[in-house]
PyMOL Python script that loads the backbone (N, CA, C, O; Angstrom):
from pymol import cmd

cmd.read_pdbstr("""\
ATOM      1  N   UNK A   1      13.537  12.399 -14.748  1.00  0.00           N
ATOM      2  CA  UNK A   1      12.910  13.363 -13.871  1.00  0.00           C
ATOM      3  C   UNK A   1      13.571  13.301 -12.497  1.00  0.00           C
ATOM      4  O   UNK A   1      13.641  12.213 -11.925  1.00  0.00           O
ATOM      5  N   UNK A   2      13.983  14.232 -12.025  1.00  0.00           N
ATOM      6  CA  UNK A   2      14.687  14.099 -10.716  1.00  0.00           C
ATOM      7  C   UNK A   2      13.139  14.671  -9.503  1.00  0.00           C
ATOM      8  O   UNK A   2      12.009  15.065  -9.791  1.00  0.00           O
ATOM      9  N   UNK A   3      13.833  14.451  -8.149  1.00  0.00           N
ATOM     10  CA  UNK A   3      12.995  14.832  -7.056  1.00  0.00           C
ATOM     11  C   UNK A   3      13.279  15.638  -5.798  1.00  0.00           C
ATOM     12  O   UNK A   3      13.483  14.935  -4.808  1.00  0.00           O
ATOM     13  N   UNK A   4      13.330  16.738  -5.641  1.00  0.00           N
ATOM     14  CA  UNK A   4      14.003  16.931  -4.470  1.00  0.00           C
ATOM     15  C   UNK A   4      13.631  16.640  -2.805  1.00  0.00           C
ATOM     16  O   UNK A   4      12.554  17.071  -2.393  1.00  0.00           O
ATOM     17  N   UNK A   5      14.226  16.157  -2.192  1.00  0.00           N
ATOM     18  CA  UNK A   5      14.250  14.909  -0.965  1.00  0.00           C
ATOM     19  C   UNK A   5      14.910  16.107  -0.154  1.00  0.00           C
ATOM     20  O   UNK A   5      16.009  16.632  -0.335  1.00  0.00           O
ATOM     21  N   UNK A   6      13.921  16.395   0.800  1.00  0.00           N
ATOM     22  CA  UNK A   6      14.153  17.192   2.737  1.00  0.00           C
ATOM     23  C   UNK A   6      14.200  15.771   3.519  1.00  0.00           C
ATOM     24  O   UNK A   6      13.362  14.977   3.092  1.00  0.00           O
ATOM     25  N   UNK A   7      15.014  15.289   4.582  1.00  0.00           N
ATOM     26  CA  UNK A   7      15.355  14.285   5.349  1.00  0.00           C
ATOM     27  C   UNK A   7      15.780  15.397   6.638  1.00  0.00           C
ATOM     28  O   UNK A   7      16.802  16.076   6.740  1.00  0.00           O
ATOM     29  N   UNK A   8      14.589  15.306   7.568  1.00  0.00           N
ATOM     30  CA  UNK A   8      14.739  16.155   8.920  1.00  0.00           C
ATOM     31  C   UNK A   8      15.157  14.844   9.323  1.00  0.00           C
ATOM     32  O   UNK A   8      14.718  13.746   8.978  1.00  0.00           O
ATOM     33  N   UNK A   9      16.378  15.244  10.367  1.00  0.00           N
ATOM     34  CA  UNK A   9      16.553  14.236  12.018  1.00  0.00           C
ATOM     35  C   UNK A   9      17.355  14.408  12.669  1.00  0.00           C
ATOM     36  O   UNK A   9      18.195  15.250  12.354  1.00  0.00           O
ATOM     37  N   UNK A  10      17.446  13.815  13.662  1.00  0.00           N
ATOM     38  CA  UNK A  10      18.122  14.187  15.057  1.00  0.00           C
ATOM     39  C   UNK A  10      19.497  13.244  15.014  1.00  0.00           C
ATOM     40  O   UNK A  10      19.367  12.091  14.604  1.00  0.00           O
ATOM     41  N   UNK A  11      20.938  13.762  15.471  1.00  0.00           N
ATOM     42  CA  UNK A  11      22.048  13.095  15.811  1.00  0.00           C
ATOM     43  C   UNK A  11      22.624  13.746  16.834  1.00  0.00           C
ATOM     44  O   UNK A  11      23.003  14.917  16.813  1.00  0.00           O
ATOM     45  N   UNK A  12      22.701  12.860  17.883  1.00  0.00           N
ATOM     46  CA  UNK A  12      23.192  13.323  18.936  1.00  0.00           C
ATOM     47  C   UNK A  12      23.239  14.664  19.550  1.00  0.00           C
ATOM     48  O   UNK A  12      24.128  15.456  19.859  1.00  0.00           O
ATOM     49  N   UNK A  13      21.766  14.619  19.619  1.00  0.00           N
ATOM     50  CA  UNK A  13      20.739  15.752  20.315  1.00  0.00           C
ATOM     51  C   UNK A  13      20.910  17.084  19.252  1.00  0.00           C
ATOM     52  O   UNK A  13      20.785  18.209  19.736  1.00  0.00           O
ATOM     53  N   UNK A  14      21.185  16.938  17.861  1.00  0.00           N
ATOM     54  CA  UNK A  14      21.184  18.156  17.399  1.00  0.00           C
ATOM     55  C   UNK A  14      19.980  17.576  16.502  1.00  0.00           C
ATOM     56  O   UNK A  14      19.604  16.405  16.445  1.00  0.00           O
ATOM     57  N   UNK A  15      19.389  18.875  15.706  1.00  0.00           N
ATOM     58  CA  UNK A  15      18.284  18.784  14.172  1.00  0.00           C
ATOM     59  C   UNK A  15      19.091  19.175  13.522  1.00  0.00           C
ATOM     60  O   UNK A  15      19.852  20.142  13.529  1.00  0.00           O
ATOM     61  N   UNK A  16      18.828  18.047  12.696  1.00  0.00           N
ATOM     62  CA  UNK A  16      19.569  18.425  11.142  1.00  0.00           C
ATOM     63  C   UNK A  16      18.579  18.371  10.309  1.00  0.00           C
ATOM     64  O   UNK A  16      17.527  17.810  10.617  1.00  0.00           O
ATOM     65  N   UNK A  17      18.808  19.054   8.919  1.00  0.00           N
ATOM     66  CA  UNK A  17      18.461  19.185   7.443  1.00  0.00           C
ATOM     67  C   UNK A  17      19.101  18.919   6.111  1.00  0.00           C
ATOM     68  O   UNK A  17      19.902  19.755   5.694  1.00  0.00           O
ATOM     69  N   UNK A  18      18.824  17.785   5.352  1.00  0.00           N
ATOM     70  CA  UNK A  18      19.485  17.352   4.492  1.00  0.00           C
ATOM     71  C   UNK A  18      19.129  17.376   3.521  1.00  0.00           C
ATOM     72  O   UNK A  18      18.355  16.419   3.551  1.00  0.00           O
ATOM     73  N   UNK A  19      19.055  17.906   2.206  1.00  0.00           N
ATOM     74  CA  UNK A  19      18.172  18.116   1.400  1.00  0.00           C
ATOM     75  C   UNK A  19      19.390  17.750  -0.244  1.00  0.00           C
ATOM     76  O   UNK A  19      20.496  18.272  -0.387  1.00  0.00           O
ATOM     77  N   UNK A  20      18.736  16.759  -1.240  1.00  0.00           N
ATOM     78  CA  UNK A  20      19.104  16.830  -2.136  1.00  0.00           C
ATOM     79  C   UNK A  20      17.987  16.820  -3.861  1.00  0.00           C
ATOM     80  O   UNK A  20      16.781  16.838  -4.107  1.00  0.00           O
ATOM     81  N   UNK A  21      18.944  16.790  -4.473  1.00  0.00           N
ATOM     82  CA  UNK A  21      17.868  16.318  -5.901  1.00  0.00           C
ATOM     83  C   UNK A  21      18.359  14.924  -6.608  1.00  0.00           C
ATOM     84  O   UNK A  21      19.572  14.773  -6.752  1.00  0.00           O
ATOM     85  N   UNK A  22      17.640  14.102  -6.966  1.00  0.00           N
ATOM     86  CA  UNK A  22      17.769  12.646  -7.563  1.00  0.00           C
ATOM     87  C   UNK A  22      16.928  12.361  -8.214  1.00  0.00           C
ATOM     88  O   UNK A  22      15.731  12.640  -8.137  1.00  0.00           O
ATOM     89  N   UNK A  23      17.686  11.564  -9.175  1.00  0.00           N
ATOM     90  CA  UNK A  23      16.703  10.914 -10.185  1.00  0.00           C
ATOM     91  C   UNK A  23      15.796   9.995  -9.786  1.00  0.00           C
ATOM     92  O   UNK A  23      16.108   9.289  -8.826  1.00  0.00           O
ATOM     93  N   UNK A  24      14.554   9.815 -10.396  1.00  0.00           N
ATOM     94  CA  UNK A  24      13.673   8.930  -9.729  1.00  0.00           C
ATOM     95  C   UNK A  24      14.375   7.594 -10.433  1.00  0.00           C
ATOM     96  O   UNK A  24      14.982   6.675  -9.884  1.00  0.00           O
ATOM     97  N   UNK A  25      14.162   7.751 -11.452  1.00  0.00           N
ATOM     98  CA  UNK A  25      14.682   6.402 -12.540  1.00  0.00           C
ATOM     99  C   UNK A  25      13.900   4.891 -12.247  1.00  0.00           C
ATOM    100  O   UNK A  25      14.308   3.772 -11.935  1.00  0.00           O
ATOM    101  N   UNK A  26      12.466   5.530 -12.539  1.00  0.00           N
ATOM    102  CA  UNK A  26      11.672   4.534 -12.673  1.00  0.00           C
ATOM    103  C   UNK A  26      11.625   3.729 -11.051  1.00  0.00           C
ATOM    104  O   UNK A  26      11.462   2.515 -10.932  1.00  0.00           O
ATOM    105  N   UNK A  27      11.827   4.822  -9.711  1.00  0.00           N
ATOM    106  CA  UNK A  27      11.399   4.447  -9.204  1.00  0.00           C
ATOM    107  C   UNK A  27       9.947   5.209  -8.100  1.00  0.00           C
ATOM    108  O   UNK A  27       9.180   6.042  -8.583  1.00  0.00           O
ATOM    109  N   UNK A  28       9.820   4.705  -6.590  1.00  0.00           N
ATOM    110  CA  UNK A  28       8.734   5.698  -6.238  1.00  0.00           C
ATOM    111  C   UNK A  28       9.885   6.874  -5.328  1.00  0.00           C
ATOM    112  O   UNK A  28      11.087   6.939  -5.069  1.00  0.00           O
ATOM    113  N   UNK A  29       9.253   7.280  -5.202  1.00  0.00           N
ATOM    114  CA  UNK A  29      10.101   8.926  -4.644  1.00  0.00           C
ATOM    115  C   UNK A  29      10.181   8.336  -2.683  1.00  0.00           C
ATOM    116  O   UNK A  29      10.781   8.865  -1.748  1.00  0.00           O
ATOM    117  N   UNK A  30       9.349   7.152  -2.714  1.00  0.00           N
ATOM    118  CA  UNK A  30       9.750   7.072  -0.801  1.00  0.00           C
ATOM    119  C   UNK A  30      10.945   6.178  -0.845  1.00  0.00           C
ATOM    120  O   UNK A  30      11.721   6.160   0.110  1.00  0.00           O
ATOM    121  N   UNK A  31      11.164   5.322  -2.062  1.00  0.00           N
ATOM    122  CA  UNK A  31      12.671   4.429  -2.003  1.00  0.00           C
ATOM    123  C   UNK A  31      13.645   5.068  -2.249  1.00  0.00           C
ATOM    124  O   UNK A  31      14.773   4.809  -1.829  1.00  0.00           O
ATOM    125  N   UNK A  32      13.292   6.139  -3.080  1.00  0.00           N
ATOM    126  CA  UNK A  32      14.599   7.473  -3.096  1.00  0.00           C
ATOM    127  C   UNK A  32      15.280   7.659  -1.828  1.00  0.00           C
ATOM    128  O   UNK A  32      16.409   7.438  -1.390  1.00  0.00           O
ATOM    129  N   UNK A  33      13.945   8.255  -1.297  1.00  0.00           N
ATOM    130  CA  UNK A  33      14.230   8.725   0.080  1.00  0.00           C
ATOM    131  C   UNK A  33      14.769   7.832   1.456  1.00  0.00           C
ATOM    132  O   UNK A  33      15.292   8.122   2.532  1.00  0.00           O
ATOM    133  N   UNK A  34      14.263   6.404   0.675  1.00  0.00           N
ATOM    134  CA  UNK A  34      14.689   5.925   1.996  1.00  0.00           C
ATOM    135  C   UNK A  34      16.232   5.395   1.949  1.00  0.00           C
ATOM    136  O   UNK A  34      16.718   4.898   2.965  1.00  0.00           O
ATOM    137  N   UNK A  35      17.135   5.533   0.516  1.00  0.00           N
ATOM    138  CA  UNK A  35      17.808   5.432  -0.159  1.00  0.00           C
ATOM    139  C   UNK A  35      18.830   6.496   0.794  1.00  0.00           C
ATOM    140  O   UNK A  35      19.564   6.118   1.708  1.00  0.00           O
ATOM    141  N   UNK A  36      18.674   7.781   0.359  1.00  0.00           N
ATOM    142  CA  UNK A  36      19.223   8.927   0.642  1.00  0.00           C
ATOM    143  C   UNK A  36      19.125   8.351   2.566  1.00  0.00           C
ATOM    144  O   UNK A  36      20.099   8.097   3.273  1.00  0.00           O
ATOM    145  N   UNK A  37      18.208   8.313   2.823  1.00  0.00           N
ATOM    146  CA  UNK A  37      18.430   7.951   4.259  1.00  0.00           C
ATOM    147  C   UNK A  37      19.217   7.213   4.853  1.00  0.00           C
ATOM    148  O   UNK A  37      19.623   7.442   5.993  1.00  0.00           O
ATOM    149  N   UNK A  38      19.611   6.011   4.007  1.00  0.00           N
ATOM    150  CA  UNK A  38      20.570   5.025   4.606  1.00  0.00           C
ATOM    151  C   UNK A  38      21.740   5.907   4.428  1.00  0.00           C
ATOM    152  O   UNK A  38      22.271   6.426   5.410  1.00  0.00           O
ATOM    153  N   UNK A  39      22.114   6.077   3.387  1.00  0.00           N
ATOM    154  CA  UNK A  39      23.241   7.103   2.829  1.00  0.00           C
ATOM    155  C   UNK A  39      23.690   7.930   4.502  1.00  0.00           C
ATOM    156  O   UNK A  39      24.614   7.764   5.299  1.00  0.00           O
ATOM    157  N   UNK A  40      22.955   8.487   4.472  1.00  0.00           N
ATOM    158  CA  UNK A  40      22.612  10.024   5.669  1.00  0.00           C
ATOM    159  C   UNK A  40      22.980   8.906   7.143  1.00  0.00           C
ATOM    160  O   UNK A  40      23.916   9.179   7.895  1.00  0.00           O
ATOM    161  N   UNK A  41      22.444   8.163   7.276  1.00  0.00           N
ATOM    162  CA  UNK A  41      23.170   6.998   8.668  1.00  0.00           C
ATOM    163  C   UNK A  41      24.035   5.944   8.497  1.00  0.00           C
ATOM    164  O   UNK A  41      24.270   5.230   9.472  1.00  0.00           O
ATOM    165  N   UNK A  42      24.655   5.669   7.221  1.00  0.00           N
ATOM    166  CA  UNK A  42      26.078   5.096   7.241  1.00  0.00           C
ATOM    167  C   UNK A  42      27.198   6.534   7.433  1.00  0.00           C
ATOM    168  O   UNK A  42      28.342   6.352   7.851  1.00  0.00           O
ATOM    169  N   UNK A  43      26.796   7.640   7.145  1.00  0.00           N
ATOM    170  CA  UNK A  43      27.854   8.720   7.184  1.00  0.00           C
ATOM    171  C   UNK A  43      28.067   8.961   8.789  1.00  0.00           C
ATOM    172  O   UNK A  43      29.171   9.295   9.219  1.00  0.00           O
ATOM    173  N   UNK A  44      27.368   8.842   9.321  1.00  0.00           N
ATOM    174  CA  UNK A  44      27.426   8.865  10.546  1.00  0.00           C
ATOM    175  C   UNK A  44      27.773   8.206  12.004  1.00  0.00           C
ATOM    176  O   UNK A  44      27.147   7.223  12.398  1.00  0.00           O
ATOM    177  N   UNK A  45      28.579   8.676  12.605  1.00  0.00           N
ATOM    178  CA  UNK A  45      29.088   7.773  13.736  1.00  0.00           C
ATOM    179  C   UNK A  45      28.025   7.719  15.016  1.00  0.00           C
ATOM    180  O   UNK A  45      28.096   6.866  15.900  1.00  0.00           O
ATOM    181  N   UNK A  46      27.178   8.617  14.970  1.00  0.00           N
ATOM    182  CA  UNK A  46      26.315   8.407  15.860  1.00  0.00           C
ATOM    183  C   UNK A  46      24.541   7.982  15.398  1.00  0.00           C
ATOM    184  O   UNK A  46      24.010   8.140  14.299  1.00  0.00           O
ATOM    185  N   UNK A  47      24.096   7.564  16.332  1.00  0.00           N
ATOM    186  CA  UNK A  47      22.585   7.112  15.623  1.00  0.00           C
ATOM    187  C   UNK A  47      21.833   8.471  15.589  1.00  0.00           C
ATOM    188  O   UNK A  47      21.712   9.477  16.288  1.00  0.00           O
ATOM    189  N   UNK A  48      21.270   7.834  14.079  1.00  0.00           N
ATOM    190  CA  UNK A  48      19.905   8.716  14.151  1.00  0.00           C
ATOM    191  C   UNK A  48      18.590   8.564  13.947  1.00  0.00           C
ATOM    192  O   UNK A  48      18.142   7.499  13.525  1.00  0.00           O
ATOM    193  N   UNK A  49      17.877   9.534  14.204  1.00  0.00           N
ATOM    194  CA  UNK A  49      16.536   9.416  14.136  1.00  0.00           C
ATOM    195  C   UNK A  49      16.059  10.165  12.983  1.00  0.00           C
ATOM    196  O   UNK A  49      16.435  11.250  12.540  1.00  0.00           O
ATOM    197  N   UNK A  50      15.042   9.266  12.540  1.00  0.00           N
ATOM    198  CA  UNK A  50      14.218  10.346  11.468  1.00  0.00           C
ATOM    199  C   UNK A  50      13.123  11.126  12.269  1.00  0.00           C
ATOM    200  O   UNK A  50      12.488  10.860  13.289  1.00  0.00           O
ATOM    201  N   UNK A  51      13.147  12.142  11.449  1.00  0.00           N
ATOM    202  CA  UNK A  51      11.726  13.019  12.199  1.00  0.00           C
ATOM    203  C   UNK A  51      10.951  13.323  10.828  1.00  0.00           C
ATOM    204  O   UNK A  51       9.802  12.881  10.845  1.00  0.00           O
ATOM    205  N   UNK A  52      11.295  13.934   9.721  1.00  0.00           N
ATOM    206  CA  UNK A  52      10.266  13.830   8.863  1.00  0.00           C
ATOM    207  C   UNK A  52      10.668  13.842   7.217  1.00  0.00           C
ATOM    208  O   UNK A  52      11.879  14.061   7.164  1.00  0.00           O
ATOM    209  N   UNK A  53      10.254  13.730   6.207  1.00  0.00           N
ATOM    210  CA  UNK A  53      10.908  13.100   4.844  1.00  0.00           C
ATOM    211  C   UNK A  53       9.589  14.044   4.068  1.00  0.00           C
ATOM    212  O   UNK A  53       8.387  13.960   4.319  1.00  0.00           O
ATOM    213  N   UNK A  54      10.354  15.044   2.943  1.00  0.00           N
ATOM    214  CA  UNK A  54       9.678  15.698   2.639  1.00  0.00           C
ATOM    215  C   UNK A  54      10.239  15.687   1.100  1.00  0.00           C
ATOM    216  O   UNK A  54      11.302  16.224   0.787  1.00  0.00           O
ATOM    217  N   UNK A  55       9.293  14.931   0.087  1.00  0.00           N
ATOM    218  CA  UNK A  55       9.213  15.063  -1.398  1.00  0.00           C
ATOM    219  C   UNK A  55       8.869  15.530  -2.106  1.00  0.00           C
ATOM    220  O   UNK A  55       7.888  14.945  -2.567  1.00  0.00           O
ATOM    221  N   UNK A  56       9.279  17.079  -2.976  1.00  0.00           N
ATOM    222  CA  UNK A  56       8.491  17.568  -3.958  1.00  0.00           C
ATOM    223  C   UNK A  56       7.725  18.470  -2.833  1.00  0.00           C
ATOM    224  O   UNK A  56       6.681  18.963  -3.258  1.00  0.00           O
ATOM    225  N   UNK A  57       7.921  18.657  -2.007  1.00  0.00           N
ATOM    226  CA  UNK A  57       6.681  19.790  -0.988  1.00  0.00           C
ATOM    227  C   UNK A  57       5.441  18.496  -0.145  1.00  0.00           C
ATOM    228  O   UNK A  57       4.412  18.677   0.505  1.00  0.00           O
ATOM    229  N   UNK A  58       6.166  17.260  -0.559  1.00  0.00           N
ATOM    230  CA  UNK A  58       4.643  16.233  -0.048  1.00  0.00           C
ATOM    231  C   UNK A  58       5.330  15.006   1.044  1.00  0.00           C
ATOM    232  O   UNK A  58       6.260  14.287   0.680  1.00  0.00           O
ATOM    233  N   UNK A  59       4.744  14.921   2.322  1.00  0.00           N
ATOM    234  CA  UNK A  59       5.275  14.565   3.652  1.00  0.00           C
ATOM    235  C   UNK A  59       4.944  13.142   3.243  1.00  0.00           C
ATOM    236  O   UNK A  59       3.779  12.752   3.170  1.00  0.00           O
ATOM    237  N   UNK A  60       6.150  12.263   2.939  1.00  0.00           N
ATOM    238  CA  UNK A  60       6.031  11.168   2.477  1.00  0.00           C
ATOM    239  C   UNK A  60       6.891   9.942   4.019  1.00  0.00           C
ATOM    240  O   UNK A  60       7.433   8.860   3.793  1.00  0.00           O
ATOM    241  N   UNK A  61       6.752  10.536   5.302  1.00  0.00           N
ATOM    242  CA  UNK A  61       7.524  10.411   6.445  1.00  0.00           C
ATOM    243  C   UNK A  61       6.966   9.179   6.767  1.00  0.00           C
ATOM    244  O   UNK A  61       7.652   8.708   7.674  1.00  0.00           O
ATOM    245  N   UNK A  62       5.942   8.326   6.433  1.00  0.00           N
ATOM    246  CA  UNK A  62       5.000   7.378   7.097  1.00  0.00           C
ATOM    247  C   UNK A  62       5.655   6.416   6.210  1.00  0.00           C
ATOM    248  O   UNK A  62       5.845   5.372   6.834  1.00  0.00           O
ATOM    249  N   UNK A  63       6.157   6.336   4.771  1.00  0.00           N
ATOM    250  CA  UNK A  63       6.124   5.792   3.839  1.00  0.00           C
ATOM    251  C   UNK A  63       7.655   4.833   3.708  1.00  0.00           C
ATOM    252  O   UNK A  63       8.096   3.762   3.292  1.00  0.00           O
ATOM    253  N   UNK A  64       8.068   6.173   4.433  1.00  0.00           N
ATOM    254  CA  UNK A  64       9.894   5.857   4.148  1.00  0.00           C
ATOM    255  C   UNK A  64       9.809   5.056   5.352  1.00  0.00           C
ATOM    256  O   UNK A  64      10.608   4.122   5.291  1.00  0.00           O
ATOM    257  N   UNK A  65       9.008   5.081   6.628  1.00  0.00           N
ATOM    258  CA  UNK A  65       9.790   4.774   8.118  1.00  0.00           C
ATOM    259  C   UNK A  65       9.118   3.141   7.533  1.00  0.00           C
ATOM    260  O   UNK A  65       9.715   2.133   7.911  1.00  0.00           O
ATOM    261  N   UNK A  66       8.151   3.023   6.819  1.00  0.00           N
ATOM    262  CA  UNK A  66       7.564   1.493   6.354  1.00  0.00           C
ATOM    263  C   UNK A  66       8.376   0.720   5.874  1.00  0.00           C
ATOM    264  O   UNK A  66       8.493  -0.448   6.246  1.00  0.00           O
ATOM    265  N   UNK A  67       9.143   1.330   4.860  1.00  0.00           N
ATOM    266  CA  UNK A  67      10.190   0.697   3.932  1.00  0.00           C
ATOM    267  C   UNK A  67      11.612   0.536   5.359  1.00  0.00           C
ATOM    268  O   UNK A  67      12.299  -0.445   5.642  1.00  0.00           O
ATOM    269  N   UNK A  68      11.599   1.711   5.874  1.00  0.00           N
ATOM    270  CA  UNK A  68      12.819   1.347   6.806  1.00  0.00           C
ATOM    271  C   UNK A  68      12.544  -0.185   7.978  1.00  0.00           C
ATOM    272  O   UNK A  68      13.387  -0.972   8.409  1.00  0.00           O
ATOM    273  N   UNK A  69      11.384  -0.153   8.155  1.00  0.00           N
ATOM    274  CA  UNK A  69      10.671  -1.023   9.274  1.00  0.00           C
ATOM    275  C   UNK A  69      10.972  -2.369   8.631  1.00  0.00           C
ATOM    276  O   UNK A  69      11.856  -3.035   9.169  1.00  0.00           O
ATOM    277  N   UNK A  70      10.377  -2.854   7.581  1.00  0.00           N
ATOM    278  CA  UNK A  70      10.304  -3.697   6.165  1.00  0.00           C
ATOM    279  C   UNK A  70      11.771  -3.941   6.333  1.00  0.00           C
ATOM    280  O   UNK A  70      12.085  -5.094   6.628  1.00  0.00           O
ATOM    281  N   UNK A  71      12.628  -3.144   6.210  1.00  0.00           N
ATOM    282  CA  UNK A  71      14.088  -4.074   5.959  1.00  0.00           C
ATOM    283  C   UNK A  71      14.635  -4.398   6.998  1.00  0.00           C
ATOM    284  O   UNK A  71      15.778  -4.854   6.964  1.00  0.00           O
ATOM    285  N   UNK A  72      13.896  -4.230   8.273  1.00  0.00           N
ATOM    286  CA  UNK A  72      14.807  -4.676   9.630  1.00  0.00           C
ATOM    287  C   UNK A  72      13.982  -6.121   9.472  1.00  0.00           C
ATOM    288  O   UNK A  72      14.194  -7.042  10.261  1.00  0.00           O
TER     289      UNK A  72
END
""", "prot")
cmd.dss("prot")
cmd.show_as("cartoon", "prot")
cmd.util.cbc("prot")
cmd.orient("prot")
């Protein structure tokens, strides 16, 4: 079953929108996302910010910034 993952945020004062589809593969849809997120700030030379993480149509933004918090 795949999921499709919206990743709003800010890089160097612009909004961006990143949106893909992924397999869950037996996992939860906020490690996807927070997955796709690291992805989305190693590509990048400047820092970013998340602003909001949107799964399937469902604002899972509290969930991912936990897991991001959790690995610092």
């Amino acid at each position: 079953m795949n999921i499709l993952i919206q990743v709003f945020y800010t890089s160097n004062e612009n909004s961006v929108l990143r949106r893909g589809s992924y397999p869950l593969k037996n996992r939860q849809p906020e490690e996807v996302a927070y997955e796709f997120w690291k992805w989305i700030k190693k590509e990048h030379p400047y820092p970013c910010e998340l602003e909001k993480v949107i799964a399937n149509g469902e604002d899972i933004t509290q969930l991912v910034m936990k897991l991001e918090k959790a690995a610092h």
